[in-house]
N, C-alpha and C positions, 0 to 999 in steps of 0.2 A: 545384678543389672548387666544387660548386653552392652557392649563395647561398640560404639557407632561404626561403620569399617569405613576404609580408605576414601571408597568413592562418595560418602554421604560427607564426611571431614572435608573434603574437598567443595563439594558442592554448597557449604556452608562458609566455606572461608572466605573471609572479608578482602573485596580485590587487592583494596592495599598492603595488605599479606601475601599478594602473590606476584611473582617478577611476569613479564610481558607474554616470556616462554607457556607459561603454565596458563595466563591469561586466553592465548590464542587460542592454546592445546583443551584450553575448557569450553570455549568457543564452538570448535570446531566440531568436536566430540557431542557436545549438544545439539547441533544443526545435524549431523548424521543421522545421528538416535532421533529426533522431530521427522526429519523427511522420511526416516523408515518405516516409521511411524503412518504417515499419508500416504506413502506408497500402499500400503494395506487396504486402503480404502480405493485410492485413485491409483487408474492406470495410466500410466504416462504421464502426457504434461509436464514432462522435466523443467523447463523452463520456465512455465506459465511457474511453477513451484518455485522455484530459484526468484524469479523475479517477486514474488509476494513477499516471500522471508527475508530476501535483502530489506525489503521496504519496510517491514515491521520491526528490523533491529538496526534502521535509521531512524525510526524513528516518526516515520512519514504517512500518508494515507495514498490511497490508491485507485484508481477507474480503470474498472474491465470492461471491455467490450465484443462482445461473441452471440451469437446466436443462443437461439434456446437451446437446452439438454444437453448441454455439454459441463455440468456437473461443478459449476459456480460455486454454488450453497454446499455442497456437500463437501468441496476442497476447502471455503472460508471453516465449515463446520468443524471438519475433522482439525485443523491444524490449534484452534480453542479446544477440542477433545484432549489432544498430545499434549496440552499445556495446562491445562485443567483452568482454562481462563474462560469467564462468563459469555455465553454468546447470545445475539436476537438478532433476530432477521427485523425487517420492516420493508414492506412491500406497498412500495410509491406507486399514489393513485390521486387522479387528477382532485379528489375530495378529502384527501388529506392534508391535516391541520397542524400547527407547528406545538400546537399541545398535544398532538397526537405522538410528538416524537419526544419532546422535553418532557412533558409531565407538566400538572397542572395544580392548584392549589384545590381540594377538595374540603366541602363542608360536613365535619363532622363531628358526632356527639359521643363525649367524655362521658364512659362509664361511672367514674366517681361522682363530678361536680355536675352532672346531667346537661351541663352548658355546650353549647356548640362552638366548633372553633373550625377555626381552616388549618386541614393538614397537605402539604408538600403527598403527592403521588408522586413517585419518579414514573418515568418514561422508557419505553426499551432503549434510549441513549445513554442508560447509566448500564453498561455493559463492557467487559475490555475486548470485544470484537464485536464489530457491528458490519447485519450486513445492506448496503442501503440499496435494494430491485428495484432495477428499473428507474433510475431518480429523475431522468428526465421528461416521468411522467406527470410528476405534481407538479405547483405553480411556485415561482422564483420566495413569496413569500415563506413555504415552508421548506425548500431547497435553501433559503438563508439561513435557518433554523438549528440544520444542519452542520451547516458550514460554519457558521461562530463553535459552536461544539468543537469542530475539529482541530480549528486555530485557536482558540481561547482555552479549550481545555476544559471550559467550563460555560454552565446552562445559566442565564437569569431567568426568575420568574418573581413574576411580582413584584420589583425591586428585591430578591434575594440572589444572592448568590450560590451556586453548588458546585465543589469540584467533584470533576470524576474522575476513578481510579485510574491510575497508572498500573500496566501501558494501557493504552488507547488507541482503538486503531479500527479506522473505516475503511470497506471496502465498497465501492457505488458500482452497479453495472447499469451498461447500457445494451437497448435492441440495437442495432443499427438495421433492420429490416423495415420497421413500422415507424414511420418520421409524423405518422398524423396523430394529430390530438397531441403532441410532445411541446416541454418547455425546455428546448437547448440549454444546457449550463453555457452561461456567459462565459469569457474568456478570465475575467477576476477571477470566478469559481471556482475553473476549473484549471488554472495558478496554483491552487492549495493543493491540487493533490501531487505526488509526488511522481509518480508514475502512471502513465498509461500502458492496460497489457491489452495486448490483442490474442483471444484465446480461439486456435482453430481449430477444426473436427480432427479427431484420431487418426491415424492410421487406421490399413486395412487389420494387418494382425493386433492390435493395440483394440480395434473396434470388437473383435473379434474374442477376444479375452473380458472383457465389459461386458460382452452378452452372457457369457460363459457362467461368469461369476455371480453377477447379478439376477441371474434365473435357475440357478444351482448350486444345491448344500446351504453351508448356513452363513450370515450377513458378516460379511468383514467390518471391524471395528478398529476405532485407532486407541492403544493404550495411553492413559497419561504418564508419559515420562519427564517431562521440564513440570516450572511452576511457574507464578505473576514474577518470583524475585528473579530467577533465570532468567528472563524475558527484559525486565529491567538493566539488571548487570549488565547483561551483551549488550542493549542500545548505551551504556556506560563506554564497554569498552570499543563499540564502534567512537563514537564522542571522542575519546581520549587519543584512538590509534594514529600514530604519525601520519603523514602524509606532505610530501616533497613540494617545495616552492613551484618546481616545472610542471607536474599534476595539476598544481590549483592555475597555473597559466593559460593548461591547457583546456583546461575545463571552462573556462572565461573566454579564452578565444572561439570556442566550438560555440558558446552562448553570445558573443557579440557576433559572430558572423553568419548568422541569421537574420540578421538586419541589415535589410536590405541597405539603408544610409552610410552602416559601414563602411569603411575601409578595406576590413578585413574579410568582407561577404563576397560569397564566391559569384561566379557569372550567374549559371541557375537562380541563388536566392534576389540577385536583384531582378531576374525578370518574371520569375514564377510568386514570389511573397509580396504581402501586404503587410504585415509585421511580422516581428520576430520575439527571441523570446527573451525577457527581462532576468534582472539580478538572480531571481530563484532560483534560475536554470542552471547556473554556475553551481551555488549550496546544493542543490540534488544533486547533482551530478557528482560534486565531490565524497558526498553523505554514501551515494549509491555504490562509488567506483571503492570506496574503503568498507559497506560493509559486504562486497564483494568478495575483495582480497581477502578478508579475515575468514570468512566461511570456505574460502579454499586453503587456508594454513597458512596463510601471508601476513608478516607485519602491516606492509605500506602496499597502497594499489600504485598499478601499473597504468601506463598510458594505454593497454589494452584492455582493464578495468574498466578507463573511461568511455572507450570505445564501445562495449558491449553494455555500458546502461544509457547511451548516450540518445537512444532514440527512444527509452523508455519516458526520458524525461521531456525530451523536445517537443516526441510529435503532435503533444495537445496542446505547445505552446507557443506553433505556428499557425499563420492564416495565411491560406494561398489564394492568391487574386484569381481574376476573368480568365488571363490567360494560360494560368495552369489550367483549371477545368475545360479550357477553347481544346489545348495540346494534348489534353488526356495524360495530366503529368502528378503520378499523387505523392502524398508526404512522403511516403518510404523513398519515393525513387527520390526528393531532392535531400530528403536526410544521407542518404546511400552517398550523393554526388558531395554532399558535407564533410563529411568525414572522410571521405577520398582524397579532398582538396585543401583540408586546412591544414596547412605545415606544422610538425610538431615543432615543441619550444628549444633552443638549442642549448 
């Protein structure tokens, strides 16, 4: 019998077996080895990367928003490749039905007892990456469909209940081009997700390498190096990772002073908002800014942690009135004037 080696021992060991050291350093070393992974497939995009994987080992869901052919699907795709975790697309269409995403209870006949019975069909929402196109093209009843899934964890049908595997993790994109024929996710809905990313076009050399690759020699693939338990453990050890009373302060104040009502809201947010962004904002932001730190080799995040997830988690959890739109004034610029202006905790 072969002798397991070091790095599969490790990769097996039970966290509470391991000190915090060892924790991060397995962390760390699996986020490397994953994004080297996507880099294979995907050019560039560092960020738009960085920001997805933080969100999937908090724990959270997520809405992209970018134009077409900037390579979506193929980034959700490959990062379920690296992980050898189940993936399905679903591609939202104003004639799509919320049995079209759960599953539905189907009639049929038992070989043995030749009697018919109703059998449970799962749905491509029994998948631990989902990727949900385009969502604000179907109607709010099967966009709710959705959404209990991603908060509840779990599908009813029929009066049955089903859970779905852990981890779980939806990615929604939007056009922001084509607004006709669209059903906006409400401002509830769009509370669950954890982050909004905004994905831009390439660089010129970056574009240039995509062409390259993509029209010659043979198809880059991403190898599976993690698994579902890997996946698990890190959203464990983001969960567990310390993080400082002055962090969680500050993350609390950067989320009430976006309201307008405030005290603490800056000049901009009372003259540009119409609301601001509630409790969740604060939990993401903390979730976000710690599993940040750890995928850079940090115990505890930093108040510049909070800083750089700070607009991933706000910007779809403001609404800017008349006279932003009058002024030409958009979210980035009063997120920008935000975080300029709110004092850190002393």
């Amino acid at each position: 019998m072969t002798q397991p080696t070091e790095q599969q021992v490790e990769n097996n060991a039970h966290p509470d077996s391991l000190d915090e050291a060892q924790l991060i350093s397995r962390l760390h070393k699996g986020y490397v080895e994953l994004k080297h992974q996507i880099h294979k497939v995907i050019i560039g995009q560092d960020k738009v990367i960085d920001s997805m994987l933080c969100c999937m080992l908090a724990g959270g869901h997520c809405i992209v928003q970018g134009v077409p052919g900037l390579a979506k699907t193929l980034m959700v795709h490959s990062v379920a490749d690296a992980m050898s975790l189940s993936f399905n697309r679903i591609q939202f269409t104003p004639d799509l039905m919320p049995s079209d995403i759960t599953g539905a209870d189907i009639i049929q006949r038992d070989p043995q007892s030749k009697k018919r019975k109703y059998e449970f069909v799962k749905g491509p929402i029994f998948s631990n990456v989902v990727l949900a196109d385009e969502i604000n093209r179907t109607p709010p009843k099967t966009q709710a469909a959705l959404l209990q899934a991603m908060q509840e964890r779990e599908v009813t049908v029929s009066g049955r209940t089903y859970d779905l595997q852990e981890p779980f993790f939806v990615l929604a994109t939007q056009n922001p081009i084509e607004q006709e024929g669209t059903y906006p996710l409400p401002e509830a809905a769009l509370d669950r997700f954890m982050f909004m990313i905004y994905i831009d076009y390439p660089s010129a050399k970056e574009e240039h390498m995509i062409v390259k690759q993509t029209t010659t020699g043979k198809k880059s693939t991403a190898r599976s190096v993690l698994d579902r338990n890997n996946m698990i453990l890190f959203q464990e050890i983001v969960r567990m990772a310390p993080v400082s009373e002055t962090v969680i302060a500050y993350c609390i104040s950067l989320a009430r002073a976006t309201r307008p009502t405030s005290r603490r809201s800056t000049g901009m947010v009372r003259k540009y908002l119409k609301w601001g962004a509630g409790p969740r904002a604060g939990q993401y932001m903390t979730l976000g800014a710690k599993a940040l730190a750890l995928i850079n080799g940090r115990i505890t995040p930093s108040f510049d942690d909070v800083k750089a997830v700070s607009k991933l988690v706000l910007r779809h959890r403001i609404i800017p009135n008349f006279n932003a739109e009058a002024d030409g004034i958009s979210i980035e610029a009063i997120l920008d004037d935000l975080v300029e202006n709110v004092p850190l905790p002393k």
